[in-house]
N, C-alpha and C positions, 0 to 999 in steps of 0.2 A: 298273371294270366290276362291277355288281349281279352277285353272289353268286346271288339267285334264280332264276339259269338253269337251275341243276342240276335244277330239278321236267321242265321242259317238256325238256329235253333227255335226262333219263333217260327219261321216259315213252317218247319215241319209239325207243327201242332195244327192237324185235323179233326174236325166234328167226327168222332164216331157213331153217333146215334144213343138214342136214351136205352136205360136200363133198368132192371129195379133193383141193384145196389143201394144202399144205405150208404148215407157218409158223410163225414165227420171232418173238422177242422185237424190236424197232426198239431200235437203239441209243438216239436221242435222246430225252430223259427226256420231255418231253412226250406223244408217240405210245406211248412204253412203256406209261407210265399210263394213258392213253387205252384202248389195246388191253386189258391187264389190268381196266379197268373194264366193256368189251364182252362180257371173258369172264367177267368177275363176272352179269354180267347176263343174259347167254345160261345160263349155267347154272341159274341161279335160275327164269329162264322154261322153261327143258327140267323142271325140279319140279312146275310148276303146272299144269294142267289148263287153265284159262283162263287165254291168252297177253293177252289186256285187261283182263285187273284186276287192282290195285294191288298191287303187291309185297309181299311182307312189309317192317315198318318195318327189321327189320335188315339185313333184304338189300339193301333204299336206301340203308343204314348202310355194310356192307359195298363196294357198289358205288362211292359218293361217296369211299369212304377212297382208294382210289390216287388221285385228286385230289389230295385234301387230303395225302397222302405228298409227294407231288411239289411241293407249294407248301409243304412242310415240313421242304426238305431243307436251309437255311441257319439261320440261328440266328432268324429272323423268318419267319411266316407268310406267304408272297409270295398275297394274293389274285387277282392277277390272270393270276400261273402256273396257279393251281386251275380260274379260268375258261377256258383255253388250254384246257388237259385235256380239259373239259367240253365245248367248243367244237369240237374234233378226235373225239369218239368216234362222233358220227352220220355224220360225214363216212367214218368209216374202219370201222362196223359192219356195211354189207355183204361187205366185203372181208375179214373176221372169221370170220361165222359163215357165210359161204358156203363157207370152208373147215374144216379140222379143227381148230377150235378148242377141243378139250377136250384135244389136246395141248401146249395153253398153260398149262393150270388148274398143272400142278408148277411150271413155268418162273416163276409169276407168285407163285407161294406163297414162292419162292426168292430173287425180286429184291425182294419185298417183305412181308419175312417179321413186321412192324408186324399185317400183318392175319391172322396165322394165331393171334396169342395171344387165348389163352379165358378168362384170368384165375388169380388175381383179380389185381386191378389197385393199386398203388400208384401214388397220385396224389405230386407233388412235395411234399417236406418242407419246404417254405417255404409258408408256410401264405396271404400272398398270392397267389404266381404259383398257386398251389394253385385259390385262389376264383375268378382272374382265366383261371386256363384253362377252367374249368370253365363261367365264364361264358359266355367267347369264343365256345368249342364248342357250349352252346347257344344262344344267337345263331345262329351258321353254320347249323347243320342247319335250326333254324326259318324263318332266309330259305332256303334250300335247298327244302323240302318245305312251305314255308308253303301255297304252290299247290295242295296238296294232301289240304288242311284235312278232309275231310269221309273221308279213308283213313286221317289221322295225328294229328286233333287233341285228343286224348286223352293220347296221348304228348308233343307240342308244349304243350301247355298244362302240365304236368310242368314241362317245360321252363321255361316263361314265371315259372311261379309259384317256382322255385328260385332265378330271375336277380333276383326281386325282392325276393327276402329278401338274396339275395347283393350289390344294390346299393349300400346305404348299409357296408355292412361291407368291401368293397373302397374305396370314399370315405374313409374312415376309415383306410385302412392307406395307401393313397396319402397322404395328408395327412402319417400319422405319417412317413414318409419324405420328406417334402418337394416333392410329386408334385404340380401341381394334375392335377383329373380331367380336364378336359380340354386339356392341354399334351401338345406334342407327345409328351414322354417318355412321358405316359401309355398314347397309343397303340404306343410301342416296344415297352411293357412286355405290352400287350395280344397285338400279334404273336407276341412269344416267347413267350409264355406257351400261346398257343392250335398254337405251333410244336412245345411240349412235350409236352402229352398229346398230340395227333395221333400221336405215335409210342410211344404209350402200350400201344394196341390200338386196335380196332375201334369207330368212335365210339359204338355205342351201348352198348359195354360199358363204355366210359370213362365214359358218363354213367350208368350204371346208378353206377359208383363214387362219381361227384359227387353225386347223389341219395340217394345210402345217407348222405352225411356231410353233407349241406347243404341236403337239402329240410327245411322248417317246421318 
């Protein structure tokens, strides 16, 4: 499943208005993430003034993370657990912020406490899986928000221009290790790696980190 969906599905998550619902964390990891990504996004929209225009880039950042937590919780990046996540939040955001859901915002800081650090950021000491997350993660967010080029692509193009300096130099250490680039291992390697910083912090603080050591 395309990764891309995260644009057009985050888009459609609107502040409904408060409620007096009761509500509770879902056990199953899936709907947990989902929920905490609803209230990620509900509170971001209670911020702004204009509930149709484009979010802040970190608050997409912030939002997409219990996704990407959730498809992060084995030793490989599971993409298509991130796209579940994705997949369940519109389905389950009137049922959200129709109730009290800003007594979810501790509960969600708690189960997934990846998105409350602020920095700074230590990226992995292996100076591959170092470049190869750092890639990964841009990649993901730019299919992610690509859709939404003319709010973010200023940022995204950041992105693009860091993966292409980081391309031949990941090829190079794959090789040194016996890797072709495109064998399977390589994308193992890609997984894990993109499985690691995801639990780093908050993507765009992780890539502010990749940026600081590996843009031009």
């Amino acid at each position: 499943m395309r990764v891309a969906i995260f644009a057009p599905a985050l888009a459609g998550l609107v502040l409904a208005g408060c409620g007096q619902k009761e509500l509770a964390l879902p056990d199953d990891p899936v709907d947990r993430a989902a929920t905490c990504g609803v209230v990620a996004a509900a509170k971001a929209r209670a911020g702004t003034a204009n509930i149709a225009a484009p979010l802040a880039f970190e608050e997409q950042g912030q939002i997409m993370h219990y996704a990407m937590l959730a498809a992060a919780e084995g030793k490989a990046f599971d993409t298509s657990r991130a796209a579940a996540v994705v997949s369940r939040m519109p389905e389950m955001e009137s049922g959200i912020t129709g109730g009290k859901w800003e007594t979810l915002i501790e509960p969600c800081a708690k189960a997934y406490p990846a998105t409350q650090i602020s920095g700074p950021i230590t990226l992995p000491a292996d100076s591959l899986q170092a470049q190869t997350g750092c890639y990964a993660l841009g990649a993901f967010l730019t299919r992610a928000l690509g859709a939404q080029d003319a709010a973010y692509g200023e940022r995204l193009a950041e992105y693009g221009a860091m993966n292409r300096d980081l391309d031949p130099k990941i090829g190079a250490g794959l090789a040194r290790r016996g890797v072709g680039a495109k064998s399977d291992r390589a994308a193992e390697m890609r997984a894990e790696a993109l499985a690691a910083v995801v639990k780093l912090g908050p993507p765009m603080t992780v890539m502010a980190a990749c940026l600081d050591k590996y843009k031009g």
